[in-house]
Each structure stands twice: as C-alpha cells, then as structure tokens.
C-alpha positions in Angstrom: 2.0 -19.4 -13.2 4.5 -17.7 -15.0 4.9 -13.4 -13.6 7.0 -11.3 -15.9 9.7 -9.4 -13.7 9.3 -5.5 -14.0 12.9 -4.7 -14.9 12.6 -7.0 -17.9 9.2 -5.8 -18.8 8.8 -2.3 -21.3 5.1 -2.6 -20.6 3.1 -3.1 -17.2 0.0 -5.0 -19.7 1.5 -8.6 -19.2 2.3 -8.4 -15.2 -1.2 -7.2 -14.6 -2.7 -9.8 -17.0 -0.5 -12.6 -15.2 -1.3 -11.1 -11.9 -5.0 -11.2 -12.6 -4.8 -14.5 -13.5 -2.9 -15.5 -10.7 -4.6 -16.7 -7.2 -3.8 -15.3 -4.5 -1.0 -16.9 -2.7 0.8 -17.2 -6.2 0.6 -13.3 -6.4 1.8 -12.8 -2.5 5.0 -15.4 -3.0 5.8 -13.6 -6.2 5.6 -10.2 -4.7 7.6 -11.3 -1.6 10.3 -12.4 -4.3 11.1 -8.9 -5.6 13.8 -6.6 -3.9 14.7 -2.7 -4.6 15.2 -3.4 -8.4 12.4 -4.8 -9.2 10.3 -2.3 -7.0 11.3 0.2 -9.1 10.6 -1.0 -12.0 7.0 -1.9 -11.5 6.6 2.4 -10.0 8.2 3.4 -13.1 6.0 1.0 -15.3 2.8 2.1 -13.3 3.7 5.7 -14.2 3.5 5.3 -17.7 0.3 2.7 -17.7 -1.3 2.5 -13.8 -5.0 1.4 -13.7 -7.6 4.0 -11.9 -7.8 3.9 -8.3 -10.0 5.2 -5.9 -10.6 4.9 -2.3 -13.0 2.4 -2.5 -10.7 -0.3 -3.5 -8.3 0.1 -0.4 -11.3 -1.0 2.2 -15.0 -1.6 1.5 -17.4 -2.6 1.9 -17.5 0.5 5.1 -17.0 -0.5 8.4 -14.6 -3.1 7.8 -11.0 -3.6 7.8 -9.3 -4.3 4.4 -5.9 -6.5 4.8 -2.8 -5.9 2.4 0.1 -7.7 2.1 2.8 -5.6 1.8 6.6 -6.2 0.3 9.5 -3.2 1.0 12.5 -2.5 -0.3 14.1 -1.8 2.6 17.5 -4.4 3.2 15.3 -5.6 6.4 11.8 -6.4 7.9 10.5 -5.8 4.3 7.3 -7.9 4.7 4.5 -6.0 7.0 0.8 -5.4 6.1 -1.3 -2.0 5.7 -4.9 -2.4 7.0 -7.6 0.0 5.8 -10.9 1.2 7.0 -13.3 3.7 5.8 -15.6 4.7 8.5 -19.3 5.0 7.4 -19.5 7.9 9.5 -16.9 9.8 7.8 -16.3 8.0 4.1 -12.9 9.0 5.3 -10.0 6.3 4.1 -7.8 5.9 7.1 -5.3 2.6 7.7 -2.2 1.9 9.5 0.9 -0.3 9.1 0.9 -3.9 10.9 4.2 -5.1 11.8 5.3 -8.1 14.2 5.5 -6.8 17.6 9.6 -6.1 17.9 8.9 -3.7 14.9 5.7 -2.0 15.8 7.3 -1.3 19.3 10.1 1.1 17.5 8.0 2.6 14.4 4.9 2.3 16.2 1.4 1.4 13.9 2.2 4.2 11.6 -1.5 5.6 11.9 -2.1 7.4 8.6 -5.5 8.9 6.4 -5.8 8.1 2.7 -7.6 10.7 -0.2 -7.5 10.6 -3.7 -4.8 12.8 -5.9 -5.9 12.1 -9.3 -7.9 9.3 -10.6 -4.4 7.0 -10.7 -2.6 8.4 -7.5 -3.6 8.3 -4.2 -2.0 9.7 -1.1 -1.2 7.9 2.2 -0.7 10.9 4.6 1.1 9.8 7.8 1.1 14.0 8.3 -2.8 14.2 8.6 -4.0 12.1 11.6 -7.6 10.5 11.3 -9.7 11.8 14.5 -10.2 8.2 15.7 -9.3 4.7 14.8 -11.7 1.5 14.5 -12.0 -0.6 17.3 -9.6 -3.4 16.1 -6.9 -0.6 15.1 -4.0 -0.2 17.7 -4.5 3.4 20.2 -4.0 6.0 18.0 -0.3 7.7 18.6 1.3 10.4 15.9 4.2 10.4 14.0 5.8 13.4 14.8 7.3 12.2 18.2 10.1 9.5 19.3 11.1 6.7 16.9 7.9 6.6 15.5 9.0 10.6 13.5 12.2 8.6 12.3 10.2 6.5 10.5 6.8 8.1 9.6 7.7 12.0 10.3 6.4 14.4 7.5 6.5 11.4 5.0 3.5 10.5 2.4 3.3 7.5 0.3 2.4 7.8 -3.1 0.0 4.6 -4.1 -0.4 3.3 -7.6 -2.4 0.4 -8.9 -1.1 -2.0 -11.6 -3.6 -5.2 -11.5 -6.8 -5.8 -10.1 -5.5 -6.6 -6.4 -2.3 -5.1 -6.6 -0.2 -1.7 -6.2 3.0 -0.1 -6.1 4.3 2.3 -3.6 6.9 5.2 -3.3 7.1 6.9 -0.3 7.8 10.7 -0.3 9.8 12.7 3.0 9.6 16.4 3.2 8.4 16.8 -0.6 11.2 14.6 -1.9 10.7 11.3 -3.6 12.8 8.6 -1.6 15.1 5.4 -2.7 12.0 4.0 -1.4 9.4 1.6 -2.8 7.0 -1.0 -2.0 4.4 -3.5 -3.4 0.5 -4.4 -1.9 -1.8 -7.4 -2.2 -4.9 -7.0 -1.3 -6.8 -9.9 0.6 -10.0 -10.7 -1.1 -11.5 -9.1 -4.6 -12.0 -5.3 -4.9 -15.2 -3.8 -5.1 -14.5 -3.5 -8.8 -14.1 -6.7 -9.1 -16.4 -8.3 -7.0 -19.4 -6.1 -9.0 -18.4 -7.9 -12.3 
C-alpha cells in the first residue's frame, strides 16, 4: 500500500484516499515513519482541505474509551497515545495522553477536555479540567503545577481530520502556534464510518 508523503503532495485528496484504503497497522507504521517535515505538511494540507469533525468521532459509542495512536514531532518519545471518553452523563469529550511510565512520571497524563471550534477544528484544552475522569483514566492531576505545567501549562491542541481514522495536530502555548505537530490513528472505525 503505497501513502503519498505530505511534503510531496499539493493536495490532501490522495493521502486520505490511500489512508482509507489502508488497514490499520499499514496506516499506524506509516504514520510512525513521518518526522517534523512531514507533520507539517499534512497541518498545512488539512488547512486547505480537512474533512468535518466532530466530537463524536474521538470516543463513542458513550461510556467507552477510544484509543489513538499518536506520532510527534518532537526529536524524542514521539510515539504515545490520546485516549478519549465522553461521559453519558455529561456528553462532555474529555481524554488524556498515555505515555510509558518513565514519561508519564515527568509530564504526568496530561488530563485535558475536548469541544468543537468549527465544524473542521476542534480544541484539546489541557487549560479546562474535566470534573472527573472515567474509571480506567489515571487520578485526575492539573497542568498548571510541577513538570507536568512545563509540558501541558496554558497549551491547547488544535485537532484536524484528514481521512476517515486519522488527524493532524498543532499544539498552541499562550495563544501562539508552536513548531509543534503531531498525527492520530484511531483504533477501530468512527461512528461515521461504522453507520455506512
């Protein structure tokens, strides 16, 4: 399965048709093969042609925790996972990042909440705490304290979605955008998908 490269694409159309027609794994060992570059091509490609995005696709049905596979650009510990959960309580998106435990002991779980900006953009607020986590979330802990604010302190990502079970990432840090980007995979079909 061939995957065009974002920084020798001028249109996101063919990676989203390739990545659609990709299985899963094949989409994950592709994603885990793209560095800063290539990142930023893909956010700058989404800008011009994302796909609509809503809350529903990060975690649903309710009540259960949605698994994404997660690629950074950062020059280390650039794979790590967001997991999602939407309360049927609330119907209030709320997730956190899931590291391997050297990593999660300095950043901490990197609670955040999730709510839609337009019908393209969402926002992953690591400033707005959820009131509670699900039971198989780690205790929730802010991110305005200790190593964890170093990190996650007064930052927001800005979520985009360029194929059925994939988006692109920048992350934002006191209202400016940062040299920043990363890529999701999301285990199993979206909602959108799954209704076909």
């Amino acid at each position: 399965m061939h995957i065009p490269l974002p920084s020798l694409s001028t249109s996101l159309a063919p990676i989203s048709a390739a990545l659609d027609g990709a299985t899963h794994d094949q989409r994950v060992n592709w994603m885990r093969g793209l560095g800063r570059r290539e990142l930023s091509a893909m956010w700058t490609l989404s800008l011009k042609e994302g796909l609509p995005l809503g809350l529903d696709y990060l975690a649903a049905p309710p009540d259960t925790t949605v698994i994404h596979e997660g690629q950074n650009s950062l020059p280390a510990f650039t794979r790590f996972q967001k997991r999602f959960h939407i309360p049927s309580t609330t119907g209030a998106a709320q997730g956190y990042n899931h590291n391997p435990g050297s990593i999660s002991w300095f950043t901490g779980p990197g609670h955040f909440s999730a709510r839609v900006i337009d019908e393209r953009c969402l926002h992953i607020d690591y400033v707005v705490m959820p009131p509670s986590v699900p039971s198989d979330f780690p205790p929730l802990v802010d991110n305005a304290s200790g190593s964890r604010k170093l990190v996650f302190g007064n930052m927001i990502d800005l979520l985009r979605r360029v194929s059925a079970h994939c988006t692109i990432g920048r992350g934002v840090k006191h209202g400016k955008d940062m040299s920043a980007w990363f890529m999701l995979t999301r285990v199993g079909d979206p909602p959108d998908l799954a209704s076909a």
